[in-house]
N, C-alpha and C positions, 0 to 999 in steps of 0.2 A: 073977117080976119080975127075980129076979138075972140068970137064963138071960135074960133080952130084953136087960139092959145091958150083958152077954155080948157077945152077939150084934151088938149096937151097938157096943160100943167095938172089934169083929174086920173088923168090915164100915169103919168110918173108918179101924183103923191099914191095912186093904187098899186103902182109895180114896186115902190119904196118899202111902203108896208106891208109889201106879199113877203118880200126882202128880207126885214126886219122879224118879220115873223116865224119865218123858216129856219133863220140864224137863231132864235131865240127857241125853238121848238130843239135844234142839233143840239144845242149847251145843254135845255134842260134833258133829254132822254141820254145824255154822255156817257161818262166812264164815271161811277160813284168816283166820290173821295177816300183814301186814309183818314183817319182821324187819328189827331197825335196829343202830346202832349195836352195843347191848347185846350182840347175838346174833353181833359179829362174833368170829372166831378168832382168838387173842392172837399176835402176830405182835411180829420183834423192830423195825422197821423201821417203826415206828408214825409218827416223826416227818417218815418219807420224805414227798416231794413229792406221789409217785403214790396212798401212804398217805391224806393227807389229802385229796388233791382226788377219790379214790373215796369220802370220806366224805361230801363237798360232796354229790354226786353221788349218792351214796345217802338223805340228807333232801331232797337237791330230788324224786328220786324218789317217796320217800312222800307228800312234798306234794302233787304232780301226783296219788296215787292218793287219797290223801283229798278233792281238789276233783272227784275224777270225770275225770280226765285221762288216760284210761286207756293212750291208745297214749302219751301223753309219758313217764309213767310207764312203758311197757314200753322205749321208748327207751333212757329214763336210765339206768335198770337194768344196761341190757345197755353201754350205755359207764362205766357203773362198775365191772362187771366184768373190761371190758376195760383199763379204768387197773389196777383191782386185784383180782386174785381173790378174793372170797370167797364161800366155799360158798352165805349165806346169800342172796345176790343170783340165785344160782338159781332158788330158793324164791319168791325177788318175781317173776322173769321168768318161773317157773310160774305165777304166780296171777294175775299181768296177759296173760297169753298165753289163758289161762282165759276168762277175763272180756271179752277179745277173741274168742271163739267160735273161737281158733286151736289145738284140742284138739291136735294130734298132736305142735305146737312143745311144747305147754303140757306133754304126756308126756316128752318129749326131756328138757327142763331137769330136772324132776321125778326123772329117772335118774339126771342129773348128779348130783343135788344128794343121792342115798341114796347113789350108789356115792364120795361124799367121806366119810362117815360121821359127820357132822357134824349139829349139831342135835338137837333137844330129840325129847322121845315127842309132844310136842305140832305140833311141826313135822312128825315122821313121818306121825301120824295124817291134817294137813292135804294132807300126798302123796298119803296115800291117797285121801284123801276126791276129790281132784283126779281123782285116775287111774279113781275109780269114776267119775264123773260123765262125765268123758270118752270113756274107753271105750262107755260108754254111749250117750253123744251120735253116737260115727262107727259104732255098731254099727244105731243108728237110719238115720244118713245111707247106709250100705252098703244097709240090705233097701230104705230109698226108692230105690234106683236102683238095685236086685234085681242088689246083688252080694254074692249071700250068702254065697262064702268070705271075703269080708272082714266082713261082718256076723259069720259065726261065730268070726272071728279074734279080733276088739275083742270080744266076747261072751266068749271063752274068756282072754282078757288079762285083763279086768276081775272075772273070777269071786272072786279073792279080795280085791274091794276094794268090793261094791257093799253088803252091811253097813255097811260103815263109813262110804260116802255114804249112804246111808239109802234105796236105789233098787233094794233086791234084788227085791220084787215085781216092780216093771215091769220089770229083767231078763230076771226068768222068763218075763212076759208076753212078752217079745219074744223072747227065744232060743225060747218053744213055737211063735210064729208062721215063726218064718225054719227050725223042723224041719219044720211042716206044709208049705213051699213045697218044699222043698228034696225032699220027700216025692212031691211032684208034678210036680216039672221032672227030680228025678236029681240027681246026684253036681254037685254045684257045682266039684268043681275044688280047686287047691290055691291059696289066697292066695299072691300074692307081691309082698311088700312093696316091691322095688326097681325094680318097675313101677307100682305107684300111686303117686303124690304128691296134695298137696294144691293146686290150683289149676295145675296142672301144671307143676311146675316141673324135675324130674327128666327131663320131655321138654323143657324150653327148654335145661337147661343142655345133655344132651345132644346137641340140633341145632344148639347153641352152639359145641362144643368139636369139631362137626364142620364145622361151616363156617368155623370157624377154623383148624384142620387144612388144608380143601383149600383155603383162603387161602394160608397158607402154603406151599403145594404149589406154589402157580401164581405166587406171589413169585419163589420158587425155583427154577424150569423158566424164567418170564422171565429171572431174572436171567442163568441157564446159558446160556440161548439167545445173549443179550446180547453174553458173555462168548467164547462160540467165534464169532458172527460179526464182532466185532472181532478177535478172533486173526486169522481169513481174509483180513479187509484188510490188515492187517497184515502177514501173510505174503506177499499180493500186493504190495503198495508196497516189500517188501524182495527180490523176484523181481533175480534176477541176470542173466537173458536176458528178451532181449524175448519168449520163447516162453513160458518160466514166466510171463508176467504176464500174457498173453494167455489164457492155460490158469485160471490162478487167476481170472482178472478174469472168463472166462466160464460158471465155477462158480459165483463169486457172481451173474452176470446172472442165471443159474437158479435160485439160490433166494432170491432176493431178493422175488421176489411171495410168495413166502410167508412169508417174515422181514416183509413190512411189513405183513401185518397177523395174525399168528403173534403177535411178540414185544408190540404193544400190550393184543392179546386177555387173553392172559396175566397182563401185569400189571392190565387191568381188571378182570380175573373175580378176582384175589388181593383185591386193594385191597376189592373189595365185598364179597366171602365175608369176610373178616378183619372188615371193620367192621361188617355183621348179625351175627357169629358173636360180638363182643364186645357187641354191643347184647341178643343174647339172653343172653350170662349174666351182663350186669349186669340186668335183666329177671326173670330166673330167682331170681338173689339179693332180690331187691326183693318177692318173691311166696312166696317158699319158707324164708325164715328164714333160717339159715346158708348163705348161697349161695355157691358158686364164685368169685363176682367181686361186687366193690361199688366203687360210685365214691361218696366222701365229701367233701364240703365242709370247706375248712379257712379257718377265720376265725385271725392271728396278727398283731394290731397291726393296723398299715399294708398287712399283705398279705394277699391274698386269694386263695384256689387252690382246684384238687380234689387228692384223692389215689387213685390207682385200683389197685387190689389184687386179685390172685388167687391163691385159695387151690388145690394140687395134693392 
């Protein structure tokens, strides 16, 4: 009889701790936290302006992400960062970038916010859990549209994080499926990251900054053109014999059908190229996160405006 109460009280303290462990594994792989106030960096300049309207700006943020607000809350975030840096604002725009299905923004922040060194184990662990999950998510979206060096790129990123999001089976499961292909098509090739984007935006900006370029170009060549066939008049009307202005007068007769529609062409092809090439990398910023170019709306009193910025 003792050996059965044995047996009974080793078999409950083992189903207690299966218990206890399980509960403790759901807490830690959860929902990250906000990080507020509390979490922010002691700075001397607390009473500054920009100080406190990032504080504004970071409980309106968590408000928006407790009501489900998710893109306002990614908004706010990122303009409280921008009045005022703090680490932990990273963190929020990790986790609302997340929660937006915008995995590779949501890894970006996530970098920021380790390489400041800032933040608790518990903040850390929530990176992690981030970076598993994600990685995850694009290494899936890569073998659906059977590009498996990016599948094995996000699959080899995430290896030491998917533990800690609680996804290491399906992992495995998928990095075995993307060898078996990879097994039957050949050498996938080397990933390169500075040709993929997400929603393509690394191709908008770049046929952005090239149509603005040969915008430029052809501003430039009109203006030039502009510039010596006025000299030519010039020179003519200043002719000191009737023969010089004869001579000049019937050089410009000659290139004059081509100066009249030469110099307008010119400036219509700049004009257009310049203003598609500004449309796509405000475009580009709009689709890609930190983009090259953003045009922002500014509300101040009585006045109303945009402000338009590009970043080199």
């Amino acid at each position: 009889m003792a050996k059965t109460y044995d047996r009974i009280w080793w078999c409950t303290l083992f189903v207690m701790t299966a218990v206890l462990f399980a509960h403790s594994s759901v807490v830690w792989a959860g929902e990250p936290e906000m990080g507020g106030e509390e979490d922010m960096v002691d700075v001397d300049d607390e009473d500054s302006d920009a100080y406190q309207k990032m504080l504004e700006l970071s409980a309106q943020g968590n408000q928006y992400y407790a009501e489900g607000r998710i893109e306002d809350a990614a908004a706010t975030y990122e303009e409280a960062y921008t009045t005022y840096p703090q680490p932990i604002l990273l963190k929020n725009q990790m986790i609302t970038r997340f929660l937006l299905d915008e995995c590779e923004m949501a890894i970006e922040f996530g970098g920021k916010f380790l390489e400041s060194g800032e933040g608790s184990d518990q903040d850390r662990n929530d990176v992690e859990q981030v970076f598993g999950n994600c990685s995850l998510a694009l290494a899936k979206e890569a073998a659906e549209d059977e590009d498996y060096a990016r599948a094995q790129h996000w699959l080899d990123y995430g290896e030491s994080y998917y533990y800690q999001a609680g996804n290491q089976e399906e992992a495995t499961a998928l990095r075995q499926q993307v060898d078996e292909r990879i097994a039957d098509i050949g050498d996938p090739g080397e990933y390169d990251p500075s040709v993929h984007d997400d929603g393509g935006s690394n191709t908008l900006a770049l046929t952005g900054w090239a149509l603005t370029g040969l915008g430029v170009v052809s501003l430039a060549g009109g203006g030039i053109w502009t510039l010596r066939w006025n000299s030519k008049v010039s020179d003519m009307e200043s002719a000191e014999t009737r023969q010089d202005f004869d001579e000049r007068r019937a050089e410009l007769v000659d290139s004059y059908s081509t100066a009249r529609w030469g110099i307008p062409t010119l400036y219509g092809v700049g004009l257009t190229a310049v203003g598609a090439g500004v449309g796509l990398l405000i475009w580009s910023s709009n689709t890609g996160g930190e983009g090259t170019a953003s045009l922002q709306p500014v509300f101040d009193g009585d006045v109303t405006g945009a402000t338009f910025s590009v970043r080199f």
